[in-house]
mmCIF entry with sequence, helices, sheets and N, C-alpha, C, O atoms, coordinates in Angstrom:
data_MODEL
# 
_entry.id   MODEL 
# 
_entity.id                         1 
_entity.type                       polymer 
_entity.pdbx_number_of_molecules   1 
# 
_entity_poly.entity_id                      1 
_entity_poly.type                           'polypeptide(L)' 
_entity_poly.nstd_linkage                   no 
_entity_poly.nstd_monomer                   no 
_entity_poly.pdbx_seq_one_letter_code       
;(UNK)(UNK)(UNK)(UNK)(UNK)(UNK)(UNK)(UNK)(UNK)(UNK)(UNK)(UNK)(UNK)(UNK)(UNK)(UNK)
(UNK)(UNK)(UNK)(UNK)(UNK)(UNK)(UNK)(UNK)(UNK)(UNK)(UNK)(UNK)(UNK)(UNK)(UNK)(UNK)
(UNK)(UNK)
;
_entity_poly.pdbx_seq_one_letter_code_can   XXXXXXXXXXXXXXXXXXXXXXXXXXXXXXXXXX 
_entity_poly.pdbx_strand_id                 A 
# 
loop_
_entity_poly_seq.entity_id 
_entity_poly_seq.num 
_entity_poly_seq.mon_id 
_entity_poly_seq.hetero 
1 1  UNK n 
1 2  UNK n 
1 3  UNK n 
1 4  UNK n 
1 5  UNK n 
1 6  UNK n 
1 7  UNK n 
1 8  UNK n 
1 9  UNK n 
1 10 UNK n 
1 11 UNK n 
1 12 UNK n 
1 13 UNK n 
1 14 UNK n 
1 15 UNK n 
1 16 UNK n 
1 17 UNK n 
1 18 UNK n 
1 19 UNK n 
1 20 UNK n 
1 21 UNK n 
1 22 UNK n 
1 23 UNK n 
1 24 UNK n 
1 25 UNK n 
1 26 UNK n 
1 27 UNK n 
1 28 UNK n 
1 29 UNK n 
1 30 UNK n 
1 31 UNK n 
1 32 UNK n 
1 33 UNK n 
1 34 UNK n 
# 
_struct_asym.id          A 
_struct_asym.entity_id   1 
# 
_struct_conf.conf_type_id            HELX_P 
_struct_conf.id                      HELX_P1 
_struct_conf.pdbx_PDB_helix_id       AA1 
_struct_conf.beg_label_comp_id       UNK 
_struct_conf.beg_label_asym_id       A 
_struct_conf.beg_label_seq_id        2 
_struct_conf.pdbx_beg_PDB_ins_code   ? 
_struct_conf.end_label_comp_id       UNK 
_struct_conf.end_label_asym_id       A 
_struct_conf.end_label_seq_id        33 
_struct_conf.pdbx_end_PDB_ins_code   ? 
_struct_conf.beg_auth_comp_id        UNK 
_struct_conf.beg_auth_asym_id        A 
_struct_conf.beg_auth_seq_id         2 
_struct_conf.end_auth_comp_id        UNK 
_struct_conf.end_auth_asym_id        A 
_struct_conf.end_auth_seq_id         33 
_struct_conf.pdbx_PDB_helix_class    1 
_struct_conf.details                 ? 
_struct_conf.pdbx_PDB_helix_length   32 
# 
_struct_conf_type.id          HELX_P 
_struct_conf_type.criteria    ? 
_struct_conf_type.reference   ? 
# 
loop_
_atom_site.group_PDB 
_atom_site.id 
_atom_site.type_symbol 
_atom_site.label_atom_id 
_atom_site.label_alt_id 
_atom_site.label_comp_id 
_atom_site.label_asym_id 
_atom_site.label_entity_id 
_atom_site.label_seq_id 
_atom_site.pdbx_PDB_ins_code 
_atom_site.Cartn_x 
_atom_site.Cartn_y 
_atom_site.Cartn_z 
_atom_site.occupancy 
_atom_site.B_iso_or_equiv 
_atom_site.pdbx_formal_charge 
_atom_site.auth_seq_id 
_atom_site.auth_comp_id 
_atom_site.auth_asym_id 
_atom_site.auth_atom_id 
_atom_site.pdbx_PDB_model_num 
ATOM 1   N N  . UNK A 1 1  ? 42.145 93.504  141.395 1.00 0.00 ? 1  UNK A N  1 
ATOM 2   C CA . UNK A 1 1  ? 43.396 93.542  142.153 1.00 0.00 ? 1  UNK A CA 1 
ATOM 3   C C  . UNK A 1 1  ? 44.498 94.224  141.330 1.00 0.00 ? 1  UNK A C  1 
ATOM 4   O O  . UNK A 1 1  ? 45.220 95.019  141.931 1.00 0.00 ? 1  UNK A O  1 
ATOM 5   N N  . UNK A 1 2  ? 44.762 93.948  139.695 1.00 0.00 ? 2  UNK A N  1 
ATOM 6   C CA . UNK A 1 2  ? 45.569 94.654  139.426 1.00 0.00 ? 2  UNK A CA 1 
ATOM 7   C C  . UNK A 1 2  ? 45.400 96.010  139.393 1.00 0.00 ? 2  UNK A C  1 
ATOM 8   O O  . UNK A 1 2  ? 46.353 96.758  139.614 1.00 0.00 ? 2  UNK A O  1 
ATOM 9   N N  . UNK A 1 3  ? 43.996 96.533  139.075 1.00 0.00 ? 3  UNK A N  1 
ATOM 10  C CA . UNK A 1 3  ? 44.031 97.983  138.950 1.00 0.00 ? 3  UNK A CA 1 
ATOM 11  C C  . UNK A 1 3  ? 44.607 98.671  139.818 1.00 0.00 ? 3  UNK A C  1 
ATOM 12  O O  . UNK A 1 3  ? 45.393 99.602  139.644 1.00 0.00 ? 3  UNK A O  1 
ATOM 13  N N  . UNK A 1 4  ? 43.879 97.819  141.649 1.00 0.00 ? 4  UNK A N  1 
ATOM 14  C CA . UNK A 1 4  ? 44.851 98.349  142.828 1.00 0.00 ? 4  UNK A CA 1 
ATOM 15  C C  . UNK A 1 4  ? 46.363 98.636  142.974 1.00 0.00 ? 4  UNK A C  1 
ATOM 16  O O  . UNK A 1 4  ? 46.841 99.701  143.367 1.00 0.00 ? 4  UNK A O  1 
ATOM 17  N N  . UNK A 1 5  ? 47.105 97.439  142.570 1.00 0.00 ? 5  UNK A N  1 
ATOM 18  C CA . UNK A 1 5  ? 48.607 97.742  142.421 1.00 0.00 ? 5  UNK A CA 1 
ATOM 19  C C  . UNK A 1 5  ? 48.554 98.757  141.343 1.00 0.00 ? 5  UNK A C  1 
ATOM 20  O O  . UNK A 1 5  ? 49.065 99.820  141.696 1.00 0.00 ? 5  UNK A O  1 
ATOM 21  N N  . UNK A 1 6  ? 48.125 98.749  140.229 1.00 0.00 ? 6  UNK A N  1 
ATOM 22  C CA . UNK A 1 6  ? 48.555 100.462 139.256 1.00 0.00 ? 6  UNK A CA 1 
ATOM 23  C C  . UNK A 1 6  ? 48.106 101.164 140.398 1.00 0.00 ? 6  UNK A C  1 
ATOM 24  O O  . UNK A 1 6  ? 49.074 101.677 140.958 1.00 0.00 ? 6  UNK A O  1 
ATOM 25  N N  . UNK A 1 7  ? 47.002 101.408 140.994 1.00 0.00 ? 7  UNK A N  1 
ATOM 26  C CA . UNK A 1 7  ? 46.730 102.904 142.007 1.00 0.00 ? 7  UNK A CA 1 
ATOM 27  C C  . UNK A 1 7  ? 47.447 103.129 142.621 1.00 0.00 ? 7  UNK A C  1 
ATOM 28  O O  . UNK A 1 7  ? 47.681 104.307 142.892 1.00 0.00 ? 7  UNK A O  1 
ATOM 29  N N  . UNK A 1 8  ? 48.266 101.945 143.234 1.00 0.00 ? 8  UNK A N  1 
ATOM 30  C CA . UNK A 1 8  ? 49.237 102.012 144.292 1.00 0.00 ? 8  UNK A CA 1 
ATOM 31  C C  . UNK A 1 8  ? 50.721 102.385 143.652 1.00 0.00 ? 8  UNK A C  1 
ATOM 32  O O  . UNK A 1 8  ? 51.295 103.270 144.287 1.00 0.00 ? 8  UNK A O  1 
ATOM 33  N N  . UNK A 1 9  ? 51.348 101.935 142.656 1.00 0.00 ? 9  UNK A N  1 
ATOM 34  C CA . UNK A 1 9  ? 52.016 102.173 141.852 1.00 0.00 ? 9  UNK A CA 1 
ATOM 35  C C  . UNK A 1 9  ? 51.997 103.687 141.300 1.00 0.00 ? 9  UNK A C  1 
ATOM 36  O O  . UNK A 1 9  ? 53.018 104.341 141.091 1.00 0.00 ? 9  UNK A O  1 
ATOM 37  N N  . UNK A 1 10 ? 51.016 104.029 141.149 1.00 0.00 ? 10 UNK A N  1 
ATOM 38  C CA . UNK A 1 10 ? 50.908 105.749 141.008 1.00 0.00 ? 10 UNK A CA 1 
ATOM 39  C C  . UNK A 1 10 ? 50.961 106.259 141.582 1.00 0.00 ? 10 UNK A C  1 
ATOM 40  O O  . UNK A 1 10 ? 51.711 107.221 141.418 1.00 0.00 ? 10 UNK A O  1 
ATOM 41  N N  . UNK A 1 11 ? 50.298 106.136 142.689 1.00 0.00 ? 11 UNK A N  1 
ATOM 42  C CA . UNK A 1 11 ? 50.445 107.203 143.967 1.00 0.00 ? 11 UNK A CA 1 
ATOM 43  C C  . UNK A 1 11 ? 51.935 106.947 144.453 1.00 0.00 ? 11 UNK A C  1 
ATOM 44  O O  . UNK A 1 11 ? 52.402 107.935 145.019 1.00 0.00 ? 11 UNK A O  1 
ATOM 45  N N  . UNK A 1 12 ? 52.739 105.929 144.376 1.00 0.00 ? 12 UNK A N  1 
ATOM 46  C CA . UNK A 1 12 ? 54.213 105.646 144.815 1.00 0.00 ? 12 UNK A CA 1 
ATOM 47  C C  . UNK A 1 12 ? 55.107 106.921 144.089 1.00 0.00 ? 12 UNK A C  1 
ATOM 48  O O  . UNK A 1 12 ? 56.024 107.552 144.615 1.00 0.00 ? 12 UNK A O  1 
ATOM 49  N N  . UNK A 1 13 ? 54.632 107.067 142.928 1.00 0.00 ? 13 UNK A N  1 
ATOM 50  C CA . UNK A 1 13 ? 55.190 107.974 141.503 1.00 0.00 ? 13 UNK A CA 1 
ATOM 51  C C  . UNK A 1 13 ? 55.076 109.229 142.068 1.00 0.00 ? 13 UNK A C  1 
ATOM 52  O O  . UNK A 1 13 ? 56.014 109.950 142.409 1.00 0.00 ? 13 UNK A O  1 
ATOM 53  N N  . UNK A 1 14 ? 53.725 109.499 142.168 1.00 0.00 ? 14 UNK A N  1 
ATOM 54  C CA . UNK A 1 14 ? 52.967 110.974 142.684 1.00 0.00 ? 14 UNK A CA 1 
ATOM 55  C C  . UNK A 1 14 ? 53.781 111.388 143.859 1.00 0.00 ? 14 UNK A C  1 
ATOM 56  O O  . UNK A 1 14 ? 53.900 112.581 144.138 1.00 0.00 ? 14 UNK A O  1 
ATOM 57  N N  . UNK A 1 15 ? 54.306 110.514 144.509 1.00 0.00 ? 15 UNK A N  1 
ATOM 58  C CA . UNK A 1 15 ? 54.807 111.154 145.912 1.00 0.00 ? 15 UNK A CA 1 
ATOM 59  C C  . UNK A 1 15 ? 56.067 111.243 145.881 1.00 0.00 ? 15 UNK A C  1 
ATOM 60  O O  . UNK A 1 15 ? 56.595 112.106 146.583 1.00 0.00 ? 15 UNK A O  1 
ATOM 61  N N  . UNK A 1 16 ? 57.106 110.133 144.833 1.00 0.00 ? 16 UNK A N  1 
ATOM 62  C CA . UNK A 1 16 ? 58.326 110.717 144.787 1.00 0.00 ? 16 UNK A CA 1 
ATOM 63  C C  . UNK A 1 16 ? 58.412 111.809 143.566 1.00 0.00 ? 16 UNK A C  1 
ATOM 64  O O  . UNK A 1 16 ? 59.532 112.242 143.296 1.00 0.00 ? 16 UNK A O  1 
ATOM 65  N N  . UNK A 1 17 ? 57.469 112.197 142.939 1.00 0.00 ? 17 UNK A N  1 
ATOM 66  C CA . UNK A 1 17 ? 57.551 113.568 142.233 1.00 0.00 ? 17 UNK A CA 1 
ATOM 67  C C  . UNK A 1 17 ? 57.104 114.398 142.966 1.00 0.00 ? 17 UNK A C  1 
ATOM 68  O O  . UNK A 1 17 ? 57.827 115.335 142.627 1.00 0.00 ? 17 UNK A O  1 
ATOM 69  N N  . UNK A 1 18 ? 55.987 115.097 144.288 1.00 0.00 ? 18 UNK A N  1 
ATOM 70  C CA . UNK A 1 18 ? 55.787 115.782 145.128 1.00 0.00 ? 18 UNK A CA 1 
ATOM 71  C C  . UNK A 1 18 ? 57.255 115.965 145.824 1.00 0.00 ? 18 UNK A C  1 
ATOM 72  O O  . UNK A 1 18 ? 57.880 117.021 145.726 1.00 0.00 ? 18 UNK A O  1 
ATOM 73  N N  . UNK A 1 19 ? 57.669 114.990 146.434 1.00 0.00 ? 19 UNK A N  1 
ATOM 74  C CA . UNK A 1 19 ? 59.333 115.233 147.170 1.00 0.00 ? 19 UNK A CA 1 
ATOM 75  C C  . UNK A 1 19 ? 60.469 116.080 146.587 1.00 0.00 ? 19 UNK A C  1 
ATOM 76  O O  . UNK A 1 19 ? 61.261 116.867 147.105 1.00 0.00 ? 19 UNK A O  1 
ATOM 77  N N  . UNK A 1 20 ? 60.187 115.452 144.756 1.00 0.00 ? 20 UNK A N  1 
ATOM 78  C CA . UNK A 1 20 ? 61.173 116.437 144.191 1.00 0.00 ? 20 UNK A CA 1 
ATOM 79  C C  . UNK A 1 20 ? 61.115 117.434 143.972 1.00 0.00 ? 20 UNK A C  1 
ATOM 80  O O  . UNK A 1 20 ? 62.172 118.040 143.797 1.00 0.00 ? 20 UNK A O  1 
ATOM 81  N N  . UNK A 1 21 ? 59.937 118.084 143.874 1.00 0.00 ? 21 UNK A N  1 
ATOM 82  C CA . UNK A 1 21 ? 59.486 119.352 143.318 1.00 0.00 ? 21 UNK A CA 1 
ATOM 83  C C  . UNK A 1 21 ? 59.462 120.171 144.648 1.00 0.00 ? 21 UNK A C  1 
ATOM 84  O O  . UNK A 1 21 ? 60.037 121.255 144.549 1.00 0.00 ? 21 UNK A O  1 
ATOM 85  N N  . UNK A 1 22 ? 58.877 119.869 145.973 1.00 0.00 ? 22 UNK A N  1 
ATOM 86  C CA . UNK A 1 22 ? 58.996 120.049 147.399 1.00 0.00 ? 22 UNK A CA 1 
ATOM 87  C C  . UNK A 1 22 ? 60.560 120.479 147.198 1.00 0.00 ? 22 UNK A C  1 
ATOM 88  O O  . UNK A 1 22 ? 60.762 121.693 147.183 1.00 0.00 ? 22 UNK A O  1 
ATOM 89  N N  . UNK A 1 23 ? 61.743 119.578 147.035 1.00 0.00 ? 23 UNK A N  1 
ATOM 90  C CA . UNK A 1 23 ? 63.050 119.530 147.421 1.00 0.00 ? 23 UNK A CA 1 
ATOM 91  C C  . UNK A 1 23 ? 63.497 121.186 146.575 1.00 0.00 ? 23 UNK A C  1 
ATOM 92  O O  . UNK A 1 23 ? 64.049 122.196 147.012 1.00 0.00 ? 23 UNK A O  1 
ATOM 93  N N  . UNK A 1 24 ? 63.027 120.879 145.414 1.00 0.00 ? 24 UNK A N  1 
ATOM 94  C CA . UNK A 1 24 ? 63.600 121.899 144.220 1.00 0.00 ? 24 UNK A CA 1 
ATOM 95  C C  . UNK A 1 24 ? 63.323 123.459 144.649 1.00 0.00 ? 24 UNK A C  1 
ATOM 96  O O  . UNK A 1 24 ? 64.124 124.385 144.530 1.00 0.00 ? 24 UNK A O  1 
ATOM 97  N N  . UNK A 1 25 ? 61.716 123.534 145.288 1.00 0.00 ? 25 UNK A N  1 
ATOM 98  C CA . UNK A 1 25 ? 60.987 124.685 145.691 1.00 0.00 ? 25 UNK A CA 1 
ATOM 99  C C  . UNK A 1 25 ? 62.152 125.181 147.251 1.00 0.00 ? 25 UNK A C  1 
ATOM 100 O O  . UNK A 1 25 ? 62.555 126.330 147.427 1.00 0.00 ? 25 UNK A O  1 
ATOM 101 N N  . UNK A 1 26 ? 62.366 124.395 147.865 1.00 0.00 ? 26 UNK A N  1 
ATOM 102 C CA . UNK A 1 26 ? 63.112 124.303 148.751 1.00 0.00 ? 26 UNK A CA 1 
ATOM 103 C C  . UNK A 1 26 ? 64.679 125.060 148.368 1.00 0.00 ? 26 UNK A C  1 
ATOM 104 O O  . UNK A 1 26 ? 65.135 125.872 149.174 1.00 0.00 ? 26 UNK A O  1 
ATOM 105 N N  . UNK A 1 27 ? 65.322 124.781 147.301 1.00 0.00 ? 27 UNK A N  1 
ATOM 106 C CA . UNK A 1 27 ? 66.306 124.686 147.452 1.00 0.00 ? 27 UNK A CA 1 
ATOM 107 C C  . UNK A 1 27 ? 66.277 126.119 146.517 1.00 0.00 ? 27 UNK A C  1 
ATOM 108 O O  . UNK A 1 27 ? 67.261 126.850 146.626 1.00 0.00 ? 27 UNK A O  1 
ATOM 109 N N  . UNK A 1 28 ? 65.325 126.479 145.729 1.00 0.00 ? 28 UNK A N  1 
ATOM 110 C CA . UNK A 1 28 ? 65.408 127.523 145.145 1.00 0.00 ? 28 UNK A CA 1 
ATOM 111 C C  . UNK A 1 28 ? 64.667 129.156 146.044 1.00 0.00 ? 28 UNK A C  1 
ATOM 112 O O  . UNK A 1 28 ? 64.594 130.354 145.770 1.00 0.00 ? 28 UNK A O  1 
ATOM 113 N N  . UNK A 1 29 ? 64.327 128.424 146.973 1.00 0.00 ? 29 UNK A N  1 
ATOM 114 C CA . UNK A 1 29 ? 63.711 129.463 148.158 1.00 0.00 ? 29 UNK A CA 1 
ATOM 115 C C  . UNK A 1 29 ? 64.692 129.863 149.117 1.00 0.00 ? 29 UNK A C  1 
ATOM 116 O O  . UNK A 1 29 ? 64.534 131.002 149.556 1.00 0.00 ? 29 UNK A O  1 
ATOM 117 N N  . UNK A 1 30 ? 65.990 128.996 149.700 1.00 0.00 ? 30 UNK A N  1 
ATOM 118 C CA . UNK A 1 30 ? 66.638 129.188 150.009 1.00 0.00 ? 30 UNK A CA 1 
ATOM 119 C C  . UNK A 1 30 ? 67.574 130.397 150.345 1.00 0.00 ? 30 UNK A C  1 
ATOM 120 O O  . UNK A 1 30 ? 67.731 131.109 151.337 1.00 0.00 ? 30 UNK A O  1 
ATOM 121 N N  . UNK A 1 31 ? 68.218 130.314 148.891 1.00 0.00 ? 31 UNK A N  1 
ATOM 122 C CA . UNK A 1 31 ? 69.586 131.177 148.904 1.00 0.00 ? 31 UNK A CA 1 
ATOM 123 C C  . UNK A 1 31 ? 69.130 132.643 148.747 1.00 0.00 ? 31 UNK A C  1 
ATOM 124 O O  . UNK A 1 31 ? 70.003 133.504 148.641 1.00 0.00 ? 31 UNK A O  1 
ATOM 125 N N  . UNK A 1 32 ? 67.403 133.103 148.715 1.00 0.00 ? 32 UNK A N  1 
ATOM 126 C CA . UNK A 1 32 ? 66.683 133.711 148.447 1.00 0.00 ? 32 UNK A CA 1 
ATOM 127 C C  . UNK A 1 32 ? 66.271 134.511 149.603 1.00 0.00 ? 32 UNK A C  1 
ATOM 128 O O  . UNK A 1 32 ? 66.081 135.715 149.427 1.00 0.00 ? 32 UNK A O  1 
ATOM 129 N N  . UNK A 1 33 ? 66.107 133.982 150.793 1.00 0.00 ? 33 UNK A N  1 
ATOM 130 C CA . UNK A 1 33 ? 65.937 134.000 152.173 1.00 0.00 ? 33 UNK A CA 1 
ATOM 131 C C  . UNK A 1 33 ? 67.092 134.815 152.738 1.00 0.00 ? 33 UNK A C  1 
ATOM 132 O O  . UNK A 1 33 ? 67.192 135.885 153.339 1.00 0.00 ? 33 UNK A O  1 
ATOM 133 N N  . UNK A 1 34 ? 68.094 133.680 152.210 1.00 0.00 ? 34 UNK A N  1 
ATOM 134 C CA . UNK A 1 34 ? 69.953 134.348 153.101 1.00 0.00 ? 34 UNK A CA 1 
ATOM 135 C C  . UNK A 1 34 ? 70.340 134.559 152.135 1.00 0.00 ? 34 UNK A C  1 
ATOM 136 O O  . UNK A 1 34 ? 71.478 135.011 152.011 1.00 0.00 ? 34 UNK A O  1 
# 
């Protein structure tokens, strides 16, 4: 059971670092566009 909460706990990590890097790619693609 604990290993589960670390898996779950990581993947929580993994996805708010995907969002930021998503956000960053986003925001640097942008002003690039217009």
């Amino acid at each position: 059971m604990k290993k589960k909460q670390k898996y779950a706990g990581f993947t929580l990590l993994e996805m708010l670092i995907v969002l930021l890097i998503i956000s960053v790619l986003i925001l640097l693609f942008v002003p690039n566009q217009a």
